[in-house]
C-alpha positions as CSV (number, residue, x, y, z in Angstrom):
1,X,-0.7,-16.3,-1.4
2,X,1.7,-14.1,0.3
3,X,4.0,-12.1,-1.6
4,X,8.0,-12.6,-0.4
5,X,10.2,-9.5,-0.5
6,X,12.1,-9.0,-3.0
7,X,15.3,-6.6,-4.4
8,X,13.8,-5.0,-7.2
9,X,15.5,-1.7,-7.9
10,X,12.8,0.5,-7.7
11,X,11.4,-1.3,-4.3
12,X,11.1,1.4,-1.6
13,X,9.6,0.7,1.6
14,X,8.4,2.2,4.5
15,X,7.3,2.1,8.6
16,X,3.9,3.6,8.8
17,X,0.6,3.8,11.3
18,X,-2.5,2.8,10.2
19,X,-5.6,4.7,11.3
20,X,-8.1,3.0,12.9
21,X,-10.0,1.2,9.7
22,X,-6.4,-0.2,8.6
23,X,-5.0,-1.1,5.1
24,X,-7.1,-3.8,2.7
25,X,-5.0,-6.5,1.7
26,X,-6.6,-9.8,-0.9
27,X,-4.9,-12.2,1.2
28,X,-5.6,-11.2,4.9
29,X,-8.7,-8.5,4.8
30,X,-8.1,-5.6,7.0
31,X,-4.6,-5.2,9.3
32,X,-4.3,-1.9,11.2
33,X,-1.4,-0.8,13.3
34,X,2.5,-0.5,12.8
35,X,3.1,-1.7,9.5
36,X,5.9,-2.0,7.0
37,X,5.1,-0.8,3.4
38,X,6.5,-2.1,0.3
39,X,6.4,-1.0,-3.4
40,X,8.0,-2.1,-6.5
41,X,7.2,-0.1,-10.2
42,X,6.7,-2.0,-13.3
43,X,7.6,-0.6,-16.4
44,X,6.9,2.8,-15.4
45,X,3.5,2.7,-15.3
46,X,2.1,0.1,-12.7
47,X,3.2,0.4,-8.7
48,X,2.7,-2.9,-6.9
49,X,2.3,-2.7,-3.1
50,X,2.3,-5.1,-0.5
51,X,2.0,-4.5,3.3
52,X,3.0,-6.6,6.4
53,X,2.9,-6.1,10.8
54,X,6.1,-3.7,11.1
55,X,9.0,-6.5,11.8
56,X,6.6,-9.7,11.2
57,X,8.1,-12.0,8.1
58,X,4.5,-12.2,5.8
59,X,3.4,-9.6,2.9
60,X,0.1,-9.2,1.7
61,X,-1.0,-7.5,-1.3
62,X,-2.8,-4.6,-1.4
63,X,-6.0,-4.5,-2.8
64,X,-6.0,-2.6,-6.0
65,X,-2.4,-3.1,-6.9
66,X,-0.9,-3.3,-9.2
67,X,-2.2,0.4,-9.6
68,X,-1.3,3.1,-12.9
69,X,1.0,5.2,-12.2
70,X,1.2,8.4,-14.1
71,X,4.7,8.9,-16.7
72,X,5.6,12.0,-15.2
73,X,5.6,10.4,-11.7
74,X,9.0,8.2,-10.2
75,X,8.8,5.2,-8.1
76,X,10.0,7.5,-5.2
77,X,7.3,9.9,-5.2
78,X,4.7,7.0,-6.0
79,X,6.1,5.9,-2.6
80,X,5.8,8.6,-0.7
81,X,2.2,9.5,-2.4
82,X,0.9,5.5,-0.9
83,X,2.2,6.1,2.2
84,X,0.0,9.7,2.3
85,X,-2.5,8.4,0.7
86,X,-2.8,5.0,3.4
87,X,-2.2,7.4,6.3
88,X,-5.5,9.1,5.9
89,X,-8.9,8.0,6.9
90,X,-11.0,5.9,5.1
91,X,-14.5,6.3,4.7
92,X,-16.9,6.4,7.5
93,X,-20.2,3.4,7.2
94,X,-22.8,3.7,9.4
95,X,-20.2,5.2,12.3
96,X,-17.5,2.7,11.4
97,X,-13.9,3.6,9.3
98,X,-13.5,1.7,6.5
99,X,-10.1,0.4,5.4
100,X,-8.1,1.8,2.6
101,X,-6.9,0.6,0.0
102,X,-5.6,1.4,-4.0
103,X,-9.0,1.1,-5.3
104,X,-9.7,4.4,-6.9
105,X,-5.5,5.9,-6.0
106,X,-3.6,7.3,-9.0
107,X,-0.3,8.9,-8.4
108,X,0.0,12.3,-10.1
């Protein structure tokens, strides 16, 4: 299932690299490069986030969204704190980066 953009109010989006382990995403697995983010909040509390190739027409989710977001915390600085947050590293197996993804991410 790929997730079609949308024009939520709160949708923000994106153009960001990924390092070399990429972003994890339910429909396609890992995708690494120039890529496009977009995230939508849901009643405050819940930041969906789906990702696609910078320019390309598919989305995929993100695994781990919808994710909690904290009340104190707006839909533009959840944005900005994903992009951060899928910027960095993940973590290294046996020599090998792993993908990130929301699993574990709470905007504060």
């Amino acid at each position: 299932m790929t997730a079609g953009s949308g024009n939520h109010p709160s949708e923000r989006r994106s153009v960001f690299a990924s390092t070399a382990g990429g972003v994890m995403t339910r429909e396609a697995g890992a995708i690494t490069g120039d890529l496009e983010l977009a995230t939508t909040m849901e009643d405050g509390s819940l930041l969906t986030a789906r990702v696609r190739y910078a320019g390309a027409d598919e989305w995929y989710e993100i695994e781990g969204s919808p994710a909690p977001v904290e009340a104190t915390v707006d839909s533009d600085e959840a944005h900005r704190l994903l992009v951060e947050h899928l910027g960095r590293p993940g973590p290294v197996t046996q020599g090998n980066e792993e993908p990130v993804s929301l699993e574990g991410f709470t905007p504060a």
